[in-house]
Backbone as CSV, one residue per row, in Angstrom:
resi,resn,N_x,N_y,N_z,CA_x,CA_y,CA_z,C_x,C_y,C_z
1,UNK,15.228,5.343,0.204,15.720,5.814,-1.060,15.892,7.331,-1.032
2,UNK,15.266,8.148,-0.710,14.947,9.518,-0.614,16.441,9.607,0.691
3,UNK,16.141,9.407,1.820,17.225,9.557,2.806,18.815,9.067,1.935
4,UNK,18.374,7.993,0.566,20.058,8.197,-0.016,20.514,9.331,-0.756
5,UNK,19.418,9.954,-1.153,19.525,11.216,-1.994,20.149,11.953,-1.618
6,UNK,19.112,12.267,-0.117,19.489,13.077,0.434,21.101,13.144,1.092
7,UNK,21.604,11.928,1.559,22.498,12.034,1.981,23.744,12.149,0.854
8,UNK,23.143,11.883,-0.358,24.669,11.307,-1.436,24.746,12.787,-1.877
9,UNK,23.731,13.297,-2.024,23.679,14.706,-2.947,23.364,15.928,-2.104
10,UNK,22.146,16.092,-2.162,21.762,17.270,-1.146,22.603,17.739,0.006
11,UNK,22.676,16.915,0.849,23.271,17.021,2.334,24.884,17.186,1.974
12,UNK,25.266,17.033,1.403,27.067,17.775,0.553,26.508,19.345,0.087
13,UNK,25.684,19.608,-0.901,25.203,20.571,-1.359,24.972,21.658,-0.498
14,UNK,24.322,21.151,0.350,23.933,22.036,1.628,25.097,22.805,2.810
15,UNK,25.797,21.768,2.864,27.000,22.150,4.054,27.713,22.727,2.814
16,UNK,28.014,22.960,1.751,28.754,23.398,0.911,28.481,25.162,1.390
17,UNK,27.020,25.203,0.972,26.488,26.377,0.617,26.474,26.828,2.131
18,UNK,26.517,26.317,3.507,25.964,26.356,4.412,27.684,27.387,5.239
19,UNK,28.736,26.661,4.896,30.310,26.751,5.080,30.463,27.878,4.176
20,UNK,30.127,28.397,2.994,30.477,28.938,2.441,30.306,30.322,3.174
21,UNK,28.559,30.693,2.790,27.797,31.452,3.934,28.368,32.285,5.270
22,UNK,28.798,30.785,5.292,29.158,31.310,7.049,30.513,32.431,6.710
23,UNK,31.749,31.952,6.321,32.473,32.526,5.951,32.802,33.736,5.079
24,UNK,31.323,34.082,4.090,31.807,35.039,3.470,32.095,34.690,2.419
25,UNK,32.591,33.620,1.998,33.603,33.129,0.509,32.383,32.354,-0.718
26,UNK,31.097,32.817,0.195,30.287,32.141,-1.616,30.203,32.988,-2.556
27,UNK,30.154,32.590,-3.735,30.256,33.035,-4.669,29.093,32.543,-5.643
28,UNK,27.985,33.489,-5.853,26.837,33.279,-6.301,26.888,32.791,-7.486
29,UNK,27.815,33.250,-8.163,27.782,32.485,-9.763,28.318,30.857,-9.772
30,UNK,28.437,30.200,-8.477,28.810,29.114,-8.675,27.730,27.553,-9.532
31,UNK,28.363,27.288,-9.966,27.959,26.342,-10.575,27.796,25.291,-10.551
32,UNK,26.235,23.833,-10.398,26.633,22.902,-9.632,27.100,21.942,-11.175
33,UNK,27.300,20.890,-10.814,28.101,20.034,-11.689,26.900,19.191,-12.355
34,UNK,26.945,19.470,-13.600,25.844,18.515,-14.567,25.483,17.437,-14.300
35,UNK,26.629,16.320,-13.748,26.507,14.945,-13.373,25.728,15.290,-12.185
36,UNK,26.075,16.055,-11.539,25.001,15.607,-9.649,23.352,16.067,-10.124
37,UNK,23.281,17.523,-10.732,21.845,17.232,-11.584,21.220,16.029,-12.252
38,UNK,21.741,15.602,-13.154,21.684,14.528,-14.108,21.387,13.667,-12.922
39,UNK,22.356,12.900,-12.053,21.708,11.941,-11.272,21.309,12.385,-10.185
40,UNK,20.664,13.470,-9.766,19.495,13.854,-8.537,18.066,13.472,-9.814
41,UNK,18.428,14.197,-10.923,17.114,13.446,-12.106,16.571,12.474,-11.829
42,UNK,17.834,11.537,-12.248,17.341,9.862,-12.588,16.865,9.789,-11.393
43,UNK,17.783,9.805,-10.039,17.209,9.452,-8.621,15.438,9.893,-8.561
44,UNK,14.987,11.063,-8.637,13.777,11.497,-8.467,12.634,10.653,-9.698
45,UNK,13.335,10.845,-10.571,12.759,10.289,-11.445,12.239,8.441,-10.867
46,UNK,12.933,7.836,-10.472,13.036,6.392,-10.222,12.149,6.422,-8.782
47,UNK,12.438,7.427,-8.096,11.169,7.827,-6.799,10.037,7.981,-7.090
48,UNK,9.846,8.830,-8.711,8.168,9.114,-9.207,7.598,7.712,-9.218
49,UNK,8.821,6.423,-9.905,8.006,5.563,-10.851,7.562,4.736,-9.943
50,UNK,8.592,4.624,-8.533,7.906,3.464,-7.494,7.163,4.149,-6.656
51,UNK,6.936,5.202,-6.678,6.154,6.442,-5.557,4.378,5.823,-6.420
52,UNK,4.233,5.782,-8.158,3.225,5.173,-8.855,2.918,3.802,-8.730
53,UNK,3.987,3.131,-8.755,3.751,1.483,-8.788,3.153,1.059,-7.340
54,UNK,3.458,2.093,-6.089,2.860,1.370,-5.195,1.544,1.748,-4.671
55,UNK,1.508,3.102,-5.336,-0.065,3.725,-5.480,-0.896,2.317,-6.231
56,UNK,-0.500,2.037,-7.288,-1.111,1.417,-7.963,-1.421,-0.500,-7.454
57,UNK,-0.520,-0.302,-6.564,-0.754,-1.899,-5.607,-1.421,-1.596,-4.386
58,UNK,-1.370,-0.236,-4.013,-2.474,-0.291,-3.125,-3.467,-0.019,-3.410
59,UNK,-3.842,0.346,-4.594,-5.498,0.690,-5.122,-5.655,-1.102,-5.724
60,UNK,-4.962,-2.074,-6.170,-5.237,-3.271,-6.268,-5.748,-4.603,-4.830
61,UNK,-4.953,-3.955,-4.033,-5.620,-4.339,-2.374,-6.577,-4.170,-2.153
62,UNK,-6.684,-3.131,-2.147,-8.309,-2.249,-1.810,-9.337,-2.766,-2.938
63,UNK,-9.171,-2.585,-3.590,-10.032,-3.423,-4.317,-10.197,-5.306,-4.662
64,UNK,-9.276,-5.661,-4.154,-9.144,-6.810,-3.501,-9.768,-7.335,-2.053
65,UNK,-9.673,-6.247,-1.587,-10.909,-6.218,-0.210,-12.099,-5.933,-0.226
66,UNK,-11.933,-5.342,-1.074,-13.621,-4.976,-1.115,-14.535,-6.483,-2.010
67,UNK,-13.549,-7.010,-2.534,-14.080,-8.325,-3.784,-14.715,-9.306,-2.837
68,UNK,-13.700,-9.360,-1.555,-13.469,-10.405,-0.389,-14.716,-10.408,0.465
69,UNK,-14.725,-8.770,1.122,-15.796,-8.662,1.458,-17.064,-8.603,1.317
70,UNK,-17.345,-8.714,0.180,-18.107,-8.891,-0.665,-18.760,-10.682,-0.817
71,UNK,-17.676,-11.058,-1.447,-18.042,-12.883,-1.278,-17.967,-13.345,0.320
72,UNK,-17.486,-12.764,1.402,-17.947,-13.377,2.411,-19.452,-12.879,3.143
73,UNK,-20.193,-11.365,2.159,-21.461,-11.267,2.773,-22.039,-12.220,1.746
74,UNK,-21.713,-12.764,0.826,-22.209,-13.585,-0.318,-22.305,-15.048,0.686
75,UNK,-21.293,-15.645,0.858,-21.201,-16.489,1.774,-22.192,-16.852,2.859
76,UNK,-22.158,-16.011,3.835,-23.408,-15.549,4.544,-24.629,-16.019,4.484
77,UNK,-25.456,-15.331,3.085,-25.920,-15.393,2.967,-26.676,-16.505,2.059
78,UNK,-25.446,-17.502,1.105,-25.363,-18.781,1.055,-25.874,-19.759,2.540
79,UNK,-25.217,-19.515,3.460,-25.263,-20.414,4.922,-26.789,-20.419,4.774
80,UNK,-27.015,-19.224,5.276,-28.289,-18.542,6.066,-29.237,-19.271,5.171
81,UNK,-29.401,-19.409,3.968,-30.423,-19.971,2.518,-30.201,-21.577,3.141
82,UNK,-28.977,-21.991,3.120,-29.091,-23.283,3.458,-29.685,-23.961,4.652
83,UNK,-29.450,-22.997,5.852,-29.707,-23.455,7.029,-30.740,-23.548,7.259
84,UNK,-32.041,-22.561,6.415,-33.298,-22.336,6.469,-34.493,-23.359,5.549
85,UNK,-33.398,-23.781,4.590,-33.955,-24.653,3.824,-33.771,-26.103,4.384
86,UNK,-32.917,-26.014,5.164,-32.857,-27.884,6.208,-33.795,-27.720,7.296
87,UNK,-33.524,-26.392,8.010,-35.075,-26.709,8.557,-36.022,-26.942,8.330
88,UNK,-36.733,-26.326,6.987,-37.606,-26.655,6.459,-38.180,-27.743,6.391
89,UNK,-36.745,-29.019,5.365,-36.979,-30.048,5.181,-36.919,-31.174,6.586
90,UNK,-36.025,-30.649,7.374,-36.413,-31.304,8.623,-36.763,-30.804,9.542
91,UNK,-37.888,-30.336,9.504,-38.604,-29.643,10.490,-39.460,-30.392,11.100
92,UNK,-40.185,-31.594,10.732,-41.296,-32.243,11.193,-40.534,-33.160,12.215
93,UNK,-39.090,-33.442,11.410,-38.551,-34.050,12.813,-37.942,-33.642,13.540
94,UNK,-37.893,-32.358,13.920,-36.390,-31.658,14.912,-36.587,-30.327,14.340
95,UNK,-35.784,-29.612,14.864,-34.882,-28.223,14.251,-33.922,-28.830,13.291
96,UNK,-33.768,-28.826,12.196,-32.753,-29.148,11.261,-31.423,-28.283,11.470
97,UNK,-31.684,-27.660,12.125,-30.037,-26.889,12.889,-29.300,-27.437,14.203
98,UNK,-30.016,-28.084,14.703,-29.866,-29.219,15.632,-29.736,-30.488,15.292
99,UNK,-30.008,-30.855,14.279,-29.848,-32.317,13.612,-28.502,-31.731,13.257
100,UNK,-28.347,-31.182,12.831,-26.999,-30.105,11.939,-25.918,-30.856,12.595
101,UNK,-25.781,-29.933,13.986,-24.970,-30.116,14.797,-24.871,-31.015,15.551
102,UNK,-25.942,-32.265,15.994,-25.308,-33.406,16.087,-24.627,-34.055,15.175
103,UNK,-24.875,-34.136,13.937,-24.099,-34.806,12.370,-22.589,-34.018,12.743
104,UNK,-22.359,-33.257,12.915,-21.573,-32.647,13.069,-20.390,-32.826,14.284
105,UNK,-21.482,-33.371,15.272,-20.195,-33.879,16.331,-19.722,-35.379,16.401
């Protein structure tokens, strides 16, 4: 978006002033044209609002990761409660983490 700016507006602007320069023939009181202001505006303007909106989706990620990471040390530590509590209960006959994993195959 910025590289269209640049190329639709600026980059004319520039070789304008750049040709002029070279030659001798600028003329400082020149004047740029209301419309190319007006829409370099809107353009910048429409750069602020998605330049914000994606600030604002990446601070929703990030905090979306952190939620994640979060319920998978939660998780964890769900397992770990469970795994300790089957041993428990089958402990007199086995490792209950070994009973586990035969049920399991």
């Amino acid at each position: 978006m910025m590289k269209c700016i640049f190329l639709k507006y600026l980059l004319p602007l520039c070789l304008l002033f750049s040709t002029q320069v070279c030659f001798g023939e600028m003329d400082l009181t020149m004047e740029v044209s209301p419309d190319i202001i007006k829409n370099i505006s809107l353009e910048l303007g429409q750069l602020n609002a998605m330049t914000q909106n994606l600030e604002y989706m990446v601070s929703e990620v990030r905090d979306n990761q952190k939620f994640l990471e979060m319920e998978i040390e939660n998780l964890k530590e769900t397992s770990s409660t469970i795994l300790n509590k089957l041993d428990q209960i089958l402990g007199s006959t086995g490792s209950g983490r070994d009973l586990m994993k035969q049920n399991l195959e």
